[in-house]
HTML snippet that shows the backbone in 3Dmol.js (N, CA, C, O; Angstrom):
<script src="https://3Dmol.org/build/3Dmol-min.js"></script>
<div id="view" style="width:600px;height:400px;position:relative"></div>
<script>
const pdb = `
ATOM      1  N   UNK A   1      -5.816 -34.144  12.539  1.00  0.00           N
ATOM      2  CA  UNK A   1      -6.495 -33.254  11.612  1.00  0.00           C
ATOM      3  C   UNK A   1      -7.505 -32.387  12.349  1.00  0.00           C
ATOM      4  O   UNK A   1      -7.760 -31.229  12.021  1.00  0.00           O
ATOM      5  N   UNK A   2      -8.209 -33.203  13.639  1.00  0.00           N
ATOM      6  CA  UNK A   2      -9.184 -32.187  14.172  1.00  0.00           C
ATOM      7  C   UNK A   2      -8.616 -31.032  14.642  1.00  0.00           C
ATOM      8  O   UNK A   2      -9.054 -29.915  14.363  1.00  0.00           O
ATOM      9  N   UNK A   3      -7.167 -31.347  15.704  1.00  0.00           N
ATOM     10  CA  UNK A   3      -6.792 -30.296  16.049  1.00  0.00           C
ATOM     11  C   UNK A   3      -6.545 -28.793  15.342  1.00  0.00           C
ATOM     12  O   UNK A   3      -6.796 -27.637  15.680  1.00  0.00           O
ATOM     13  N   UNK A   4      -5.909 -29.440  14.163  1.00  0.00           N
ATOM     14  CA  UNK A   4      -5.901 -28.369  13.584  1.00  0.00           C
ATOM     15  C   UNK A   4      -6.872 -27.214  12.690  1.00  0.00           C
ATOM     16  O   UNK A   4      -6.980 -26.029  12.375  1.00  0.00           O
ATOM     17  N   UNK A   5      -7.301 -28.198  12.599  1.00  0.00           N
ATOM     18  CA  UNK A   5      -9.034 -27.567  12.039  1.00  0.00           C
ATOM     19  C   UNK A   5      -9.706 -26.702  13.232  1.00  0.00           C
ATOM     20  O   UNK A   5     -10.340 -25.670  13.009  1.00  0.00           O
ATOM     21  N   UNK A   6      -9.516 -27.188  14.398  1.00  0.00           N
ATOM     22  CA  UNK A   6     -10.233 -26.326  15.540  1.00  0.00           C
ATOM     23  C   UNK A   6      -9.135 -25.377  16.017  1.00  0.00           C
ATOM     24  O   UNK A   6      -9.504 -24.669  16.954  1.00  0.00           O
ATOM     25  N   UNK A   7      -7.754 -25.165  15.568  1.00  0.00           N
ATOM     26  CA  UNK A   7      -7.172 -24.334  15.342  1.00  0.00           C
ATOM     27  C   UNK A   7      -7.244 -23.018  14.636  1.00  0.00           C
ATOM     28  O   UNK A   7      -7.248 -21.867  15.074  1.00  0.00           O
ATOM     29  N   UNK A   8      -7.309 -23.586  13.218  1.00  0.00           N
ATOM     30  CA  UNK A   8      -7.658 -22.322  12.133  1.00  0.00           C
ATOM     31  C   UNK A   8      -9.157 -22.053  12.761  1.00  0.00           C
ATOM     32  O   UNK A   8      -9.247 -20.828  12.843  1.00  0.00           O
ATOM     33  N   UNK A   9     -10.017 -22.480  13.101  1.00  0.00           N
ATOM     34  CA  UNK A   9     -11.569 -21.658  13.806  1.00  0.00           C
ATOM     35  C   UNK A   9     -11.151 -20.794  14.445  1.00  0.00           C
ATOM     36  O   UNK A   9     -11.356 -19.601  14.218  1.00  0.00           O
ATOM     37  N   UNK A  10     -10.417 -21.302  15.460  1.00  0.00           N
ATOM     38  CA  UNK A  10     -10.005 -20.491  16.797  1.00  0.00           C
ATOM     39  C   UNK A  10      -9.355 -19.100  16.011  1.00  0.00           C
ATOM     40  O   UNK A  10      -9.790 -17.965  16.205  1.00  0.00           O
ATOM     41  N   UNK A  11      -8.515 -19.351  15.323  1.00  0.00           N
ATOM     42  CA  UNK A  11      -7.695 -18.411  14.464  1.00  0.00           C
ATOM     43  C   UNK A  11      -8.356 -17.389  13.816  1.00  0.00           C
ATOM     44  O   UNK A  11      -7.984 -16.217  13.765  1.00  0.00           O
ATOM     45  N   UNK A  12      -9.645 -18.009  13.173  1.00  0.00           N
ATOM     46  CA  UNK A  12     -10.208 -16.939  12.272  1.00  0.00           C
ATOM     47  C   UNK A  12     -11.188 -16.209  13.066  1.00  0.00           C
ATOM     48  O   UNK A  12     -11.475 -15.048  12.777  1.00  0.00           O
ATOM     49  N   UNK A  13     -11.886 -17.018  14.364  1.00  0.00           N
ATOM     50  CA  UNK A  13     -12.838 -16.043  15.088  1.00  0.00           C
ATOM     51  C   UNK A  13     -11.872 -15.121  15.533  1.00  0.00           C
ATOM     52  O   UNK A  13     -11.994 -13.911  15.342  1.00  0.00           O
ATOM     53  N   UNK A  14     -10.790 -15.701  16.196  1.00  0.00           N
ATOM     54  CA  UNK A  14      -9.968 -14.181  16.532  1.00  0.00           C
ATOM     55  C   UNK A  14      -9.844 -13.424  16.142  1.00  0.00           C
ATOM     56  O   UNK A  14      -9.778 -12.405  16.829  1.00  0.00           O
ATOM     57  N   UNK A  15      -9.711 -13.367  14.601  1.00  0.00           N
ATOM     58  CA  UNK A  15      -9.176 -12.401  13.992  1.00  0.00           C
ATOM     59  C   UNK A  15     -10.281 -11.654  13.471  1.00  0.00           C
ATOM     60  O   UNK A  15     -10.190 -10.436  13.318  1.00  0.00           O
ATOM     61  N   UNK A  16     -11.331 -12.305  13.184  1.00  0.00           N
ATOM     62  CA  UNK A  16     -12.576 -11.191  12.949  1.00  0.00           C
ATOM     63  C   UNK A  16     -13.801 -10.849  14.373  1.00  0.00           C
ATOM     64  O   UNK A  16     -14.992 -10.539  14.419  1.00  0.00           O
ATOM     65  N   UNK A  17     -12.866 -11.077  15.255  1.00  0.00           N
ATOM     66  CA  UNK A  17     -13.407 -10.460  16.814  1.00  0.00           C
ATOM     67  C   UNK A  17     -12.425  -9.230  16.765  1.00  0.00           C
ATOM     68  O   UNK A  17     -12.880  -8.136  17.097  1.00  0.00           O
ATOM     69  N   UNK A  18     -11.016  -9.342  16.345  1.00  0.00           N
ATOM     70  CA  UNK A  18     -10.099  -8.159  16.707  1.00  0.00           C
ATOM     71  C   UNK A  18     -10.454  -6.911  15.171  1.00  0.00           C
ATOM     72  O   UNK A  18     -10.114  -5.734  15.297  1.00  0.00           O
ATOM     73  N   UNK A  19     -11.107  -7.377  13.909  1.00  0.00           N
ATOM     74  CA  UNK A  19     -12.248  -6.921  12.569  1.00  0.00           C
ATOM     75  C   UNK A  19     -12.803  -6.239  13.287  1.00  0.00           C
ATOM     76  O   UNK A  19     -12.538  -5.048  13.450  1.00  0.00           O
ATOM     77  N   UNK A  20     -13.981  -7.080  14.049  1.00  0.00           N
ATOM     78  CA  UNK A  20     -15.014  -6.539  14.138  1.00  0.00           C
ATOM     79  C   UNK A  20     -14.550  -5.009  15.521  1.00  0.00           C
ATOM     80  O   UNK A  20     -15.064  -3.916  15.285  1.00  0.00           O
ATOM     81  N   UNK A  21     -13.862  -5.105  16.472  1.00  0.00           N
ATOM     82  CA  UNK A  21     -13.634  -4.169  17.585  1.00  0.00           C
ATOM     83  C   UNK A  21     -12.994  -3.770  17.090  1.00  0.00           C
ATOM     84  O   UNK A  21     -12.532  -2.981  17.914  1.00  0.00           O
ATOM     85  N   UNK A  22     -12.106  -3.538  15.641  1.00  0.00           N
ATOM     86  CA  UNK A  22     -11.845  -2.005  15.034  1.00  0.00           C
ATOM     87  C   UNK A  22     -12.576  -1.330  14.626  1.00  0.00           C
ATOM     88  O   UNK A  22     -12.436  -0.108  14.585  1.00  0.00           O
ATOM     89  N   UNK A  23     -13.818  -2.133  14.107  1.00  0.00           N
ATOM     90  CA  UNK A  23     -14.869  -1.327  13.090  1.00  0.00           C
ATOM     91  C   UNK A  23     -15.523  -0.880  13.780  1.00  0.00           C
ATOM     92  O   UNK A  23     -16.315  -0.079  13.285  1.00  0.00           O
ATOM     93  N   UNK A  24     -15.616  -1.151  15.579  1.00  0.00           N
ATOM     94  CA  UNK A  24     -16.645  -0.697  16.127  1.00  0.00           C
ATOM     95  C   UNK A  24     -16.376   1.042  16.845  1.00  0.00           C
ATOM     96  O   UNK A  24     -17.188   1.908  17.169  1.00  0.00           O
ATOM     97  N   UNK A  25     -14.264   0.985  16.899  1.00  0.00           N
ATOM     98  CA  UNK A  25     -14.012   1.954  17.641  1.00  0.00           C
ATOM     99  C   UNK A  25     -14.528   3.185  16.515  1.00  0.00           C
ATOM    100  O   UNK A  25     -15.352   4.071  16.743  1.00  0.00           O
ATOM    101  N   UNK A  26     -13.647   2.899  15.033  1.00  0.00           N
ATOM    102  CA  UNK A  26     -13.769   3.502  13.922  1.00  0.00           C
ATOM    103  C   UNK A  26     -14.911   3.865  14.099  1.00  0.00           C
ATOM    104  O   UNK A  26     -14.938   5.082  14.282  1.00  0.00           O
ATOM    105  N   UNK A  27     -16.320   3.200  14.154  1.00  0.00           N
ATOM    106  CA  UNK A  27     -17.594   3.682  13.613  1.00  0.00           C
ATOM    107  C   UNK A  27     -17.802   4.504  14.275  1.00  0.00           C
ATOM    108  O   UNK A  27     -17.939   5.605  13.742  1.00  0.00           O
ATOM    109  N   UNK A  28     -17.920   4.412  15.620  1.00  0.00           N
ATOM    110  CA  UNK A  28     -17.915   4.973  17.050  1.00  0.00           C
ATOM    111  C   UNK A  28     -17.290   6.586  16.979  1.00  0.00           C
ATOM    112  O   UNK A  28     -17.980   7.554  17.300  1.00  0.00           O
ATOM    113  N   UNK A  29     -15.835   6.702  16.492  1.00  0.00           N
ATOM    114  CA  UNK A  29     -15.542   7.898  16.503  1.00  0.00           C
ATOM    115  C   UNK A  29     -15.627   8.491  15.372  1.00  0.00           C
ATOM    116  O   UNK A  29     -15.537   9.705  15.559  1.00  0.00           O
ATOM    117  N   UNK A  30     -15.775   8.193  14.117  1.00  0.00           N
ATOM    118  CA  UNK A  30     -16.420   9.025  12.688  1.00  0.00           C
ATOM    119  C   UNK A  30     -17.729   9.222  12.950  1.00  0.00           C
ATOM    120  O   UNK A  30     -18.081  10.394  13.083  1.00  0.00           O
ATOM    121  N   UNK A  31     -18.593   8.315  13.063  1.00  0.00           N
ATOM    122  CA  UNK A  31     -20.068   8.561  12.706  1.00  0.00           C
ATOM    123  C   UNK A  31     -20.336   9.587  14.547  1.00  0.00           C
ATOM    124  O   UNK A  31     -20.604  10.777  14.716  1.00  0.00           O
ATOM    125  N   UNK A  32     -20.095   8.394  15.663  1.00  0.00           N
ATOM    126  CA  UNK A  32     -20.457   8.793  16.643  1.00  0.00           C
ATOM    127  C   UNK A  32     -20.047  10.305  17.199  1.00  0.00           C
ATOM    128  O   UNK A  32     -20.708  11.222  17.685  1.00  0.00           O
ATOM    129  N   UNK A  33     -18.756  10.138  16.918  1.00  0.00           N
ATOM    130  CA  UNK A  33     -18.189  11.845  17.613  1.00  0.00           C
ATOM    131  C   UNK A  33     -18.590  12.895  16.519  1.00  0.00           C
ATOM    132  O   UNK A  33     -19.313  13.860  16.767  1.00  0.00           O
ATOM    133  N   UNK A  34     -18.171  12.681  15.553  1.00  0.00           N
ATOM    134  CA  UNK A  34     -18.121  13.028  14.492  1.00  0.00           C
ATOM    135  C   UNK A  34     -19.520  13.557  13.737  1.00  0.00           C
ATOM    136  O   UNK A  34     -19.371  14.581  13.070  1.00  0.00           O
ATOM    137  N   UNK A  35     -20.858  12.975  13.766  1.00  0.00           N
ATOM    138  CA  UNK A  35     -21.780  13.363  13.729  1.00  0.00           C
ATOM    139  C   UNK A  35     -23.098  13.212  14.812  1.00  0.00           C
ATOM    140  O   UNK A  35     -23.784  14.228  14.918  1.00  0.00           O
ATOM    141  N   UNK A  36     -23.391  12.359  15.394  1.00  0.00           N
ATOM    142  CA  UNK A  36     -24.164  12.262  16.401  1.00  0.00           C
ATOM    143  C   UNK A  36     -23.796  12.982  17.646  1.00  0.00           C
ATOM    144  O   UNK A  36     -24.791  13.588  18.042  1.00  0.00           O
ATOM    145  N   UNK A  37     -22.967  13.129  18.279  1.00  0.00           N
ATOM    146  CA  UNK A  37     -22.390  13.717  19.617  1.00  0.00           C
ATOM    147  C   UNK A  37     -21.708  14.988  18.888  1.00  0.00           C
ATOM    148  O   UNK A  37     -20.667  15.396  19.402  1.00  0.00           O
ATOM    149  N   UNK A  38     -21.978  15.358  18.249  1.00  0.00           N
ATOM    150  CA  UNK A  38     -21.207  16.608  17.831  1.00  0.00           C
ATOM    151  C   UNK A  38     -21.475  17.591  18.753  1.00  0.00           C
ATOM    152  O   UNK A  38     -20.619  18.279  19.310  1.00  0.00           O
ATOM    153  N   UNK A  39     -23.073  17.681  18.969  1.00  0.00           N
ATOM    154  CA  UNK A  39     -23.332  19.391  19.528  1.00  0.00           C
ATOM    155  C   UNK A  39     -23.033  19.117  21.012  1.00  0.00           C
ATOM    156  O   UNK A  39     -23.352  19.844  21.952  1.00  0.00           O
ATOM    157  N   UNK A  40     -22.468  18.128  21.060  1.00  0.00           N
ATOM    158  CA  UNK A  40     -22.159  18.078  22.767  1.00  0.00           C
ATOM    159  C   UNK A  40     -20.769  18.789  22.975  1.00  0.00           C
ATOM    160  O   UNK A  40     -20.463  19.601  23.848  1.00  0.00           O
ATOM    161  N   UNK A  41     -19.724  18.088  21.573  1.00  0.00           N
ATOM    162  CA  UNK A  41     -18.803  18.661  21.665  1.00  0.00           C
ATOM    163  C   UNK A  41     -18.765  20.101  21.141  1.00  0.00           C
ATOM    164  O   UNK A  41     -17.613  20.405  20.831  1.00  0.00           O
ATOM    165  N   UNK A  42     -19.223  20.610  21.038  1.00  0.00           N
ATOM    166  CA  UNK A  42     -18.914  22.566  20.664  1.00  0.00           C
ATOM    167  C   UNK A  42     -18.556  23.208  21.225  1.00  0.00           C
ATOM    168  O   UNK A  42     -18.241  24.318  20.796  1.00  0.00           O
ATOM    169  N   UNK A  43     -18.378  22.772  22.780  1.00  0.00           N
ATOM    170  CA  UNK A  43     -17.947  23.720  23.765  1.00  0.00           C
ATOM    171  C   UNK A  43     -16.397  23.359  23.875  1.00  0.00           C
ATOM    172  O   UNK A  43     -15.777  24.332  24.305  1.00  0.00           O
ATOM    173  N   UNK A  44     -15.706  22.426  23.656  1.00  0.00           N
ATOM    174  CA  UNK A  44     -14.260  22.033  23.583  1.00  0.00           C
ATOM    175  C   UNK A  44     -13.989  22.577  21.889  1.00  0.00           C
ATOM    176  O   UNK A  44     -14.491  22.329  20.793  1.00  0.00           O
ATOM    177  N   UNK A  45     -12.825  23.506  22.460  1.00  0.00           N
ATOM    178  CA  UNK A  45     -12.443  23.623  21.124  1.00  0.00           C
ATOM    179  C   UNK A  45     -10.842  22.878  21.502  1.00  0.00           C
ATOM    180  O   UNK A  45     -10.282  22.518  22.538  1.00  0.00           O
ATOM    181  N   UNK A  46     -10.452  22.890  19.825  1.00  0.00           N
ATOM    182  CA  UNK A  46      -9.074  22.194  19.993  1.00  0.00           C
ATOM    183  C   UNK A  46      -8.963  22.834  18.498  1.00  0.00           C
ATOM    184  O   UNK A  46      -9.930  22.796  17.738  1.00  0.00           O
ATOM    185  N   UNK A  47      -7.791  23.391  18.147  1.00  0.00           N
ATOM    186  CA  UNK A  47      -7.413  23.973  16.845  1.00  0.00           C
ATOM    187  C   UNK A  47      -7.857  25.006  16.275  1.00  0.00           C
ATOM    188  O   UNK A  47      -7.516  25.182  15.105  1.00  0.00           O
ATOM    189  N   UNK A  48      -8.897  26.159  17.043  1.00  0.00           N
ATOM    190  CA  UNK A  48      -9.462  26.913  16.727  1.00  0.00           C
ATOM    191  C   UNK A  48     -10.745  26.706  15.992  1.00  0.00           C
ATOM    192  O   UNK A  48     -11.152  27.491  15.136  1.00  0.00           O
ATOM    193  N   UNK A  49     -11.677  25.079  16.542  1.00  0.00           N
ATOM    194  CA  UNK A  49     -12.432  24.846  16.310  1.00  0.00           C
ATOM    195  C   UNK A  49     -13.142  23.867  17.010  1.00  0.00           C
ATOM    196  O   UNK A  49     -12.433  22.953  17.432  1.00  0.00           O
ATOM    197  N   UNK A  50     -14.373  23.790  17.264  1.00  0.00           N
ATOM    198  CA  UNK A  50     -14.894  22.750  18.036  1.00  0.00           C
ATOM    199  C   UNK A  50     -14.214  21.061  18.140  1.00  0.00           C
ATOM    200  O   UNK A  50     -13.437  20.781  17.226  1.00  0.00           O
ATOM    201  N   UNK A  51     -14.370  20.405  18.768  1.00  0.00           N
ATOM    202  CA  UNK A  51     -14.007  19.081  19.099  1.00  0.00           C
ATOM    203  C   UNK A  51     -14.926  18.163  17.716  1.00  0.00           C
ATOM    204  O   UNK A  51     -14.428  17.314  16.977  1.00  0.00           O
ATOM    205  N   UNK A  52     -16.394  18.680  17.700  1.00  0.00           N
ATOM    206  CA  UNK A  52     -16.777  17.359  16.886  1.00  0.00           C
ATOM    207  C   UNK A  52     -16.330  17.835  15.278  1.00  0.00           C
ATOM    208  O   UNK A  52     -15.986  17.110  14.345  1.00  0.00           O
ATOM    209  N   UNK A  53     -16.467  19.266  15.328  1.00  0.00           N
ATOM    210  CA  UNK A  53     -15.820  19.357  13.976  1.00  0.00           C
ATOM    211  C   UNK A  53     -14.603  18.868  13.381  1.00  0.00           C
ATOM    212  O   UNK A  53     -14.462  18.516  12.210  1.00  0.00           O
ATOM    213  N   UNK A  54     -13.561  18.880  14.480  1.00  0.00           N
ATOM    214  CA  UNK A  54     -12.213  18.435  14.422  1.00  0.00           C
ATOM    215  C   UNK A  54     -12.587  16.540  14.571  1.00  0.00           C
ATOM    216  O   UNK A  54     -11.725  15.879  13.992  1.00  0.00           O
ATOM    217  N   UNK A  55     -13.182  16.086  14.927  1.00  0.00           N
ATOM    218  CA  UNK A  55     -13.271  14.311  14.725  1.00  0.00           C
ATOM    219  C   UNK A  55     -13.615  14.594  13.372  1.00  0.00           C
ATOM    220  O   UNK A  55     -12.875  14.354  12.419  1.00  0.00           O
ATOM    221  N   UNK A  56     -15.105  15.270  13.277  1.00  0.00           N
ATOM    222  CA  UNK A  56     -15.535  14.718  11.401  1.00  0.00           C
ATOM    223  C   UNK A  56     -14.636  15.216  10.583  1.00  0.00           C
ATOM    224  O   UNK A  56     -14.907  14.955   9.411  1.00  0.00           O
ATOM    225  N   UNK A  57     -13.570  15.893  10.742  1.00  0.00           N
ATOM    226  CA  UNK A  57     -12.267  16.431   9.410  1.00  0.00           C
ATOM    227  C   UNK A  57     -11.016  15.965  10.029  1.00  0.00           C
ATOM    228  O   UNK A  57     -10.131  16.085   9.182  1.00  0.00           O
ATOM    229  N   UNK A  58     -10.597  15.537  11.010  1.00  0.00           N
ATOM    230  CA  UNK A  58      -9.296  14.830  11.478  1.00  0.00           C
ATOM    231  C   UNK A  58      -9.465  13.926  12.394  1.00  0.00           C
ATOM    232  O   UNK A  58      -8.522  13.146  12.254  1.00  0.00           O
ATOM    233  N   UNK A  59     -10.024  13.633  13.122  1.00  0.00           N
ATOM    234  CA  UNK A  59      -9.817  13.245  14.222  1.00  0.00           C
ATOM    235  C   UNK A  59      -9.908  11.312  13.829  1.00  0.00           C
ATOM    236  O   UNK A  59      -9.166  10.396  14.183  1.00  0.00           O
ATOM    237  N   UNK A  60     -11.020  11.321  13.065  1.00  0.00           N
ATOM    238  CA  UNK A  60     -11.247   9.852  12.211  1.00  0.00           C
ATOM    239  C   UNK A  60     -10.529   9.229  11.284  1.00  0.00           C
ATOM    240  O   UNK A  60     -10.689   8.031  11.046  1.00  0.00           O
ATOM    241  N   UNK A  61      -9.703   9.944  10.693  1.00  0.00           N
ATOM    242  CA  UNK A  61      -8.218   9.625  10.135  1.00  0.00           C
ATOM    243  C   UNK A  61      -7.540   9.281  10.829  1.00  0.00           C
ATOM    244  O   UNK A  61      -7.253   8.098  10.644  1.00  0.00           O
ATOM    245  N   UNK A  62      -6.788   9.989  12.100  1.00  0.00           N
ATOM    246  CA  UNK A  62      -6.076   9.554  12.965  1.00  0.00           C
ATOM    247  C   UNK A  62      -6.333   8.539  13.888  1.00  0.00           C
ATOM    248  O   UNK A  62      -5.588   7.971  14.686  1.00  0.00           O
ATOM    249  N   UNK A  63      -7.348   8.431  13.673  1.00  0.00           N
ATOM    250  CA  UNK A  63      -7.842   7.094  14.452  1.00  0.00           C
ATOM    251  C   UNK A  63      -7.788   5.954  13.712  1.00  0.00           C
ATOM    252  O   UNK A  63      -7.485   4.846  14.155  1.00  0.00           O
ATOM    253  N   UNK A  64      -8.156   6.284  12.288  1.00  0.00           N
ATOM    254  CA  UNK A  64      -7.965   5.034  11.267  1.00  0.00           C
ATOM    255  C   UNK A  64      -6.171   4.857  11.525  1.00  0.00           C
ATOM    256  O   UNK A  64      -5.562   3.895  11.993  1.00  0.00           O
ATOM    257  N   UNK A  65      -5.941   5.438  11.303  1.00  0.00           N
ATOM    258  CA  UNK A  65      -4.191   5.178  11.406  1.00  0.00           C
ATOM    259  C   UNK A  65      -3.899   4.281  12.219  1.00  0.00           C
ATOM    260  O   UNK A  65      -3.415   3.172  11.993  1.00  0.00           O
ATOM    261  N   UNK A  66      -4.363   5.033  13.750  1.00  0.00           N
ATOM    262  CA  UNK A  66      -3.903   4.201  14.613  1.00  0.00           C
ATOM    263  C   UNK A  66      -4.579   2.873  14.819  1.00  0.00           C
ATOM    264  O   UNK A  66      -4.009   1.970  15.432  1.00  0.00           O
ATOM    265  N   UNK A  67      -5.659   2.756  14.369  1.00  0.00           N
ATOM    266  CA  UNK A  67      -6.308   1.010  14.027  1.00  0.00           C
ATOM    267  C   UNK A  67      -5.379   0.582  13.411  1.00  0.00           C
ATOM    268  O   UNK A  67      -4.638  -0.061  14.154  1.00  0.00           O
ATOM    269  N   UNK A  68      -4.903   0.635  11.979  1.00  0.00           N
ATOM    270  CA  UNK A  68      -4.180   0.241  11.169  1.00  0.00           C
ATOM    271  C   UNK A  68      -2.909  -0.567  11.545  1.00  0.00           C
ATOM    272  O   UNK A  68      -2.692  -1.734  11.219  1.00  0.00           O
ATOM    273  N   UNK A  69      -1.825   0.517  12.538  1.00  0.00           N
ATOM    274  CA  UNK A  69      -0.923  -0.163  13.347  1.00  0.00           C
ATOM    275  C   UNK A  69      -1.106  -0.678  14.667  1.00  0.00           C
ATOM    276  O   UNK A  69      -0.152  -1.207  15.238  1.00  0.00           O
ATOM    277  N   UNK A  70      -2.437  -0.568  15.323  1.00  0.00           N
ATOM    278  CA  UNK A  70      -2.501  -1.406  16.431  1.00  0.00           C
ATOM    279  C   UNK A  70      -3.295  -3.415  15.476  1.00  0.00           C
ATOM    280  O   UNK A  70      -2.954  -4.569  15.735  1.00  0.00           O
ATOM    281  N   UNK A  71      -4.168  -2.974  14.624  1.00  0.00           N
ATOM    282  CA  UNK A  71      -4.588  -4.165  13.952  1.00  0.00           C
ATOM    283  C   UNK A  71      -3.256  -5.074  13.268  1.00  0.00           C
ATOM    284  O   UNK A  71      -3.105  -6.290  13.153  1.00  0.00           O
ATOM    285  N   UNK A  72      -2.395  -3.941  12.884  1.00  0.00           N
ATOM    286  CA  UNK A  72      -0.862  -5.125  12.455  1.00  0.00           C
ATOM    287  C   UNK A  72       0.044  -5.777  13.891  1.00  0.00           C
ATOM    288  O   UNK A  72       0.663  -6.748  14.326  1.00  0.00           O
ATOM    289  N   UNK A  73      -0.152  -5.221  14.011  1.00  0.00           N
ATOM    290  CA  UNK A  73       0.690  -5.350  16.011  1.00  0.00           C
ATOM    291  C   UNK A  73      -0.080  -6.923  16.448  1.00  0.00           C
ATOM    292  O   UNK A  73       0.317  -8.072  16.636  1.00  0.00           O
ATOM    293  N   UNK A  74      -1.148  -6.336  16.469  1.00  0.00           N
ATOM    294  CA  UNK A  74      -2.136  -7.638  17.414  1.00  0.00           C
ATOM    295  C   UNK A  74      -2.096  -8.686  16.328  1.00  0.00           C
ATOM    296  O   UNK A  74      -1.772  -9.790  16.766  1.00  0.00           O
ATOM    297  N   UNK A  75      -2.346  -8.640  14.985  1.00  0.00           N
ATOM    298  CA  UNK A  75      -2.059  -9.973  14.204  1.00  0.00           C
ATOM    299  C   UNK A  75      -1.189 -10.767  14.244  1.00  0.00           C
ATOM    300  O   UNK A  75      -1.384 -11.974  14.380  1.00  0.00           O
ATOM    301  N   UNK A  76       0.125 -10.129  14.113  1.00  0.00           N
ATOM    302  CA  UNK A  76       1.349 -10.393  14.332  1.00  0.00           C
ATOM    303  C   UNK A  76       1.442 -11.274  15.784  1.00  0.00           C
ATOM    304  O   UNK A  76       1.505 -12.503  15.790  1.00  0.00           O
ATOM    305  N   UNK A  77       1.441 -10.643  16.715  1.00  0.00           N
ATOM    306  CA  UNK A  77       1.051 -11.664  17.747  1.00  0.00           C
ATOM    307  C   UNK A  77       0.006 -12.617  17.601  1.00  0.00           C
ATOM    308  O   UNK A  77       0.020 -13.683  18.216  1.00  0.00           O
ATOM    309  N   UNK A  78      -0.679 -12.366  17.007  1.00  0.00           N
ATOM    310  CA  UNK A  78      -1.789 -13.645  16.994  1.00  0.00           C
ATOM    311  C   UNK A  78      -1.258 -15.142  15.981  1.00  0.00           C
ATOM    312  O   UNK A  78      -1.353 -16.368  15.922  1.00  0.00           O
ATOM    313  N   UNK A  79      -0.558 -13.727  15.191  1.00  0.00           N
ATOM    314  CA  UNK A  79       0.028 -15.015  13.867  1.00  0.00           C
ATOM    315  C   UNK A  79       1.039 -15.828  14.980  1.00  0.00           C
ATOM    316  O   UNK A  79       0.650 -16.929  15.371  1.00  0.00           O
ATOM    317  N   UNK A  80       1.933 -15.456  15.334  1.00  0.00           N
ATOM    318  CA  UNK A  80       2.769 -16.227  16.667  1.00  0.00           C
ATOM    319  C   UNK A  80       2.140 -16.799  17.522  1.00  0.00           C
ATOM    320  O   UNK A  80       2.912 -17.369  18.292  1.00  0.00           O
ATOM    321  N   UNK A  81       0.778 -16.980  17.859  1.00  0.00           N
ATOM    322  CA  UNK A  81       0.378 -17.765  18.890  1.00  0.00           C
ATOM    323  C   UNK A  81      -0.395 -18.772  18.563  1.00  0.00           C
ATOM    324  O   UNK A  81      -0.484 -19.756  19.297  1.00  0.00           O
ATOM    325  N   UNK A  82      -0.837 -18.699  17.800  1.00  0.00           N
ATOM    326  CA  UNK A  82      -1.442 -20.012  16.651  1.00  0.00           C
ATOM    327  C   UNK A  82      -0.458 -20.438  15.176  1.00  0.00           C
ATOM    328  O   UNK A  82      -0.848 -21.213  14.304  1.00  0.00           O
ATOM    329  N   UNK A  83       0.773 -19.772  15.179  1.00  0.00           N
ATOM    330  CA  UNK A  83       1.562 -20.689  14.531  1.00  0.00           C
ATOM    331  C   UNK A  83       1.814 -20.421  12.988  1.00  0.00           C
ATOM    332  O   UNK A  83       2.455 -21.079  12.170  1.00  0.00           O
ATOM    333  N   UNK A  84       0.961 -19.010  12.831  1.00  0.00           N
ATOM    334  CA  UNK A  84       1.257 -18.750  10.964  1.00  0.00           C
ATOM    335  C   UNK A  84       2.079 -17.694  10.875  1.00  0.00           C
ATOM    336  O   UNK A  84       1.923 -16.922   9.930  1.00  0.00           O
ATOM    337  N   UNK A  85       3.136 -17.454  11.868  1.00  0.00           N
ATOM    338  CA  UNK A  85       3.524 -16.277  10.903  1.00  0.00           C
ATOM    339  C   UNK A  85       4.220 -16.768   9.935  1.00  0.00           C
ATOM    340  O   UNK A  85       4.317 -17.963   9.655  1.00  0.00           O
ATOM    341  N   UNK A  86       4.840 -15.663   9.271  1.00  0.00           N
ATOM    342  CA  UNK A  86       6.028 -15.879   8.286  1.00  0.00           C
ATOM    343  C   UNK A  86       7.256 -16.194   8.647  1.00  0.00           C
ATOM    344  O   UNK A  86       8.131 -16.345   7.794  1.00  0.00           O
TER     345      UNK A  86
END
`;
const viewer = $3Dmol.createViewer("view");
viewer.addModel(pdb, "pdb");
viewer.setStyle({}, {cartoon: {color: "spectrum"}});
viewer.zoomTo();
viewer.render();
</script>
């Protein structure tokens, strides 16, 4: 019974260590690029508009996306290495 109990721990810190380092890239490039580092980016344009403008109206979507399918990817393996997938 212990083992497995120090299993599901192991299981759930993982999984809200791999939580928490999405929320950090996410925060990082909405809030960070997106509004704090903006006036750094003004001199890169990309789309006929600055770089930070393009994070705070696209660039943070596409990044959510790609959290989305890298966070299913890495579960999935995680579910296989501690034993829950489906």
């Amino acid at each position: 019974m212990s083992s497995e109990s120090d299993s599901g721990q192991a299981y759930w810190k993982a999984n809200v260590s791999l939580i928490r380092n999405c929320l950090i890239v996410w925060a990082f490039v909405s809030f960070g690029l997106g509004i704090l580092f903006r006036p750094l980016l003004t001199s890169i344009k990309i789309g006929g508009s600055d770089l930070g403008f393009w994070f705070a109206q696209q660039g943070s979507i596409y990044v959510f996306l790609v959290l989305i399918f890298f966070y299913a990817w890495r579960m999935n393996a995680m579910d296989k290495k501690y034993g829950v997938e489906e």
